[in-house]
C-alpha positions in Angstrom: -44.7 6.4 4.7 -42.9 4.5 2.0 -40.9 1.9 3.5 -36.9 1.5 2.4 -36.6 -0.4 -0.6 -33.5 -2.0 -1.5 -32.2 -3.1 -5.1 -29.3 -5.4 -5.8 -27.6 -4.7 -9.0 -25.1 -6.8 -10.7 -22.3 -4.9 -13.0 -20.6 -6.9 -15.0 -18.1 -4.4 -15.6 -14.3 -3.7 -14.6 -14.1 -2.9 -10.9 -11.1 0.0 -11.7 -13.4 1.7 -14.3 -16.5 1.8 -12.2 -15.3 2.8 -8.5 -14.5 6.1 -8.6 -18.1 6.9 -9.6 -19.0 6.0 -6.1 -16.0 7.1 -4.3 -15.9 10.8 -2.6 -14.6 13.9 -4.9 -11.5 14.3 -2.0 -10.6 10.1 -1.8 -7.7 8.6 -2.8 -6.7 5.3 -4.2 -5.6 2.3 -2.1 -4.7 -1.0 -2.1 -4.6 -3.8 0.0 -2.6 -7.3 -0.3 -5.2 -10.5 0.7 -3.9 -14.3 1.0 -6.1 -15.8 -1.2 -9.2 -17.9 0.4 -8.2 -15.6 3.7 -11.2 -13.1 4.8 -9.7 -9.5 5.3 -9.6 -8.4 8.6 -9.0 -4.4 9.5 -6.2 -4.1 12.6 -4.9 -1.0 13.9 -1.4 -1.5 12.2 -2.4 -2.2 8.7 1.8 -1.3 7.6 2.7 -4.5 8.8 2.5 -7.8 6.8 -0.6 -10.0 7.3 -1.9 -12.8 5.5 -5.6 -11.2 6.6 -4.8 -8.1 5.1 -2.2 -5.2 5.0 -1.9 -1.7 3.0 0.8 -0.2 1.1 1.8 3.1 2.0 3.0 5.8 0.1 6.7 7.0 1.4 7.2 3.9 2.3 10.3 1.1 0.3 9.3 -2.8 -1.2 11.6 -4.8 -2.0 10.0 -6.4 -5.0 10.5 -8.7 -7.7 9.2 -8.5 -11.2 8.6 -11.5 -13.4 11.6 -12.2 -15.2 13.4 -9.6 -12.9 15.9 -9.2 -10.1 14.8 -8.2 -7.0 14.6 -4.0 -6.7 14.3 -1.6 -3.2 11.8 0.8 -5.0 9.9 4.0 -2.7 5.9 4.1 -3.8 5.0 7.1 -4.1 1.7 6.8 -5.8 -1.3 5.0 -6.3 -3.1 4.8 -9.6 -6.2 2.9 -10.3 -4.5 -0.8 -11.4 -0.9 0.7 -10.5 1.9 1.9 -8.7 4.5 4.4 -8.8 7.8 4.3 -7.5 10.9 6.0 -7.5 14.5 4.1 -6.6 17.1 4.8 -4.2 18.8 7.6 -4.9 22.6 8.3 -4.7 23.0 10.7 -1.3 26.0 11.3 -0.3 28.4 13.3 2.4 29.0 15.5 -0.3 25.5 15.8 -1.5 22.9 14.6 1.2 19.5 15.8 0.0 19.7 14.6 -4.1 16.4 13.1 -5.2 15.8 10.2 -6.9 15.3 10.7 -10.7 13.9 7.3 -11.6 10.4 6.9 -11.8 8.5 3.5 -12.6 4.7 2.9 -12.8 4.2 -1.1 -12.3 0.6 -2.7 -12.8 0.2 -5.2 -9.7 0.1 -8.1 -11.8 3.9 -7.9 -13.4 5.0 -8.1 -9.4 5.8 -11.6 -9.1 7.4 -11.6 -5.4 7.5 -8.9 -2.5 10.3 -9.7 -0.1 10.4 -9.1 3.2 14.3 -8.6 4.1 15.3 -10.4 7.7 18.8 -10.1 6.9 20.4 -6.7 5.8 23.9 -7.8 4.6 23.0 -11.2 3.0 19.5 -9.8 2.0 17.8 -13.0 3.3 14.2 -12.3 3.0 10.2 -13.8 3.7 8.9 -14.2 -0.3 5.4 -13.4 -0.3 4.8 -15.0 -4.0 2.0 -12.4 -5.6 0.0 -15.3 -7.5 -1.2 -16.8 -3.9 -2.5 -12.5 -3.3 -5.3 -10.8 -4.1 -4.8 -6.6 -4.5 -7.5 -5.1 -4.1 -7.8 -1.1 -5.2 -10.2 1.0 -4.0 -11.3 4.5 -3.4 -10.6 5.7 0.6 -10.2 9.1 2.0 -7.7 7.3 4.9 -4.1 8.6 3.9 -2.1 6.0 3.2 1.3 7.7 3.9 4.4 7.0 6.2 6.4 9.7 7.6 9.7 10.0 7.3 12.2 10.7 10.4 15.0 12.9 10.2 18.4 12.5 12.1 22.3 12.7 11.6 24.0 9.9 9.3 26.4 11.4 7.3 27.4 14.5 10.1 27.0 16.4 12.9 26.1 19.4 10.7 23.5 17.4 8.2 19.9 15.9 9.3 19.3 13.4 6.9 16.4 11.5 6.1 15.6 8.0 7.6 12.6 6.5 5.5 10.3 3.1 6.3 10.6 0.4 4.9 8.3 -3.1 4.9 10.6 -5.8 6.5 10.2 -9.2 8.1 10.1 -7.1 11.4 7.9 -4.7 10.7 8.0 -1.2 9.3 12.0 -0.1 9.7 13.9 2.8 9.0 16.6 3.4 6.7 18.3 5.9 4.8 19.9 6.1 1.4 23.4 6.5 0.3 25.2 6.2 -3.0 22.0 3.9 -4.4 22.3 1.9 -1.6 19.5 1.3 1.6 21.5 1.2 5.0 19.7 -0.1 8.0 19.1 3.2 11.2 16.8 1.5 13.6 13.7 -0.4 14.6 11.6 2.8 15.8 8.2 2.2 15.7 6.1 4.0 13.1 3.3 5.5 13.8 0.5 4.7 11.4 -2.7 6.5 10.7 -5.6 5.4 13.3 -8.9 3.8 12.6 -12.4 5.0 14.0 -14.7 2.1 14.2 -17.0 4.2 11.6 -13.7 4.5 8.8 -13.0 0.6 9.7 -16.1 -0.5 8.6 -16.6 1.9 5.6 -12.7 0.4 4.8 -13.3 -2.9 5.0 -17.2 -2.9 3.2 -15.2 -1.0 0.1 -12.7 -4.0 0.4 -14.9 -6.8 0.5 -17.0 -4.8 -2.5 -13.2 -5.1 -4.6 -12.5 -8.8 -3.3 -16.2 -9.8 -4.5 -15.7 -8.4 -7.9 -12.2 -10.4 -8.3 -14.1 -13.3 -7.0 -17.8 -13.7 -8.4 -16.9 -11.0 -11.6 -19.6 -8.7 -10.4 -19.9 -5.9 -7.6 -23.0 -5.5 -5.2 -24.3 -2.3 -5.2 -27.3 -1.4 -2.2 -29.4 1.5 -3.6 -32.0 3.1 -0.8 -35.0 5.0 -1.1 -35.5 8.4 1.5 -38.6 7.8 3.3 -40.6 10.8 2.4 -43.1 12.7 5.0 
């Protein structure tokens, strides 16, 4: 019998360029938002801001802040590897309830100054989470990071529009869009996706691989021999 050997290898290399080689073929990106000199923590609502930890969700709206930048509602709709991809609000209408957004904007993670989390609707007073004090942390995951929509009657009796989340000071809320414009719907509860202790501790080794890169400029990699017969 041999006995398990184990190997620790420091890389020296870009986190984003070297990840995917160890991710799954069928994983997608990720990205969780740390408090620095806070130790991520995995809940069972990870939508919700938390200074330990939370995720951004595709389908879901941010109210962000660029530097040198006004404050924008933007959709994600994507994850890239340093990046994300949003769309804006788009300009539904009675007349013309299901038009798309046409704008599109891919934003590296370290031109977002500010998110803001919006307590009031009609004054927009918000919670600033100020970027510089975050970590985000990217990495590979096959945990789908997506909010549903809801569907119900805005405009008309005849039309089911769409009511989409959005990250607020009280959670995850849903609104719909009209004439480039969010309007508050309600306070429904979303349901997020659900943890197995197995995928909590797979998560949260693949973050604290990402937030010891950042940290220490290197990334720990455990390689095992099979014990052969």
């Amino acid at each position: 019998m041999i006995r398990n050997t184990a190997f620790k290898i420091l890389f020296v290399l870009h986190w984003f360029g070297i990840s995917g080689s160890f991710a799954q073929a069928d994983s997608t990106w990720s990205v969780m938002i740390l408090k620095k000199g806070r130790h991520p923590e995995m809940k069972d609502n990870m939508a919700e801001y938390s200074p330990t930890g939370f995720f951004l969700y595709r389908n879901c709206f941010y109210d962000i802040q660029l530097k040198k930048a006004k404050r924008q509602t933007l959709r994600l709709t994507d994850i890239l590897q340093d990046s994300l991809v949003f769309t804006g609000i788009s300009y539904k209408s009675d007349a013309n309830p299901a038009i798309p957004s046409t704008d599109t904007f891919t934003i590296a993670c370290h031109n977002i100054e500010n998110i803001h989390l919006v307590r009031d609707w009609s004054t927009g007073n918000s919670k600033k989470i100020k970027c510089s004090n975050y970590y985000f942390l990217f990495s590979k995951t096959v945990m789908d990071y997506h909010l549903d929509s809801k569907h119900d009657n805005v405009y008309n009796l005849e039309t089911v529009s769409e009511l989409i989340p959005r990250l607020t000071a009280y959670g995850i809320t849903y609104h719909y869009e009209y004439n480039g414009k969010l309007y508050y719907h309600s306070g429904i509860r979303v349901r997020t996706p659900k943890y197995s202790d197995e995928e909590k501790e797979k998560t949260l080794n693949s973050i604290l691989t990402a937030l010891d890169f950042l940290v220490n400029k290197r990334v720990n990699v455990t390689i095992r021999k099979k014990q052969e017969p």
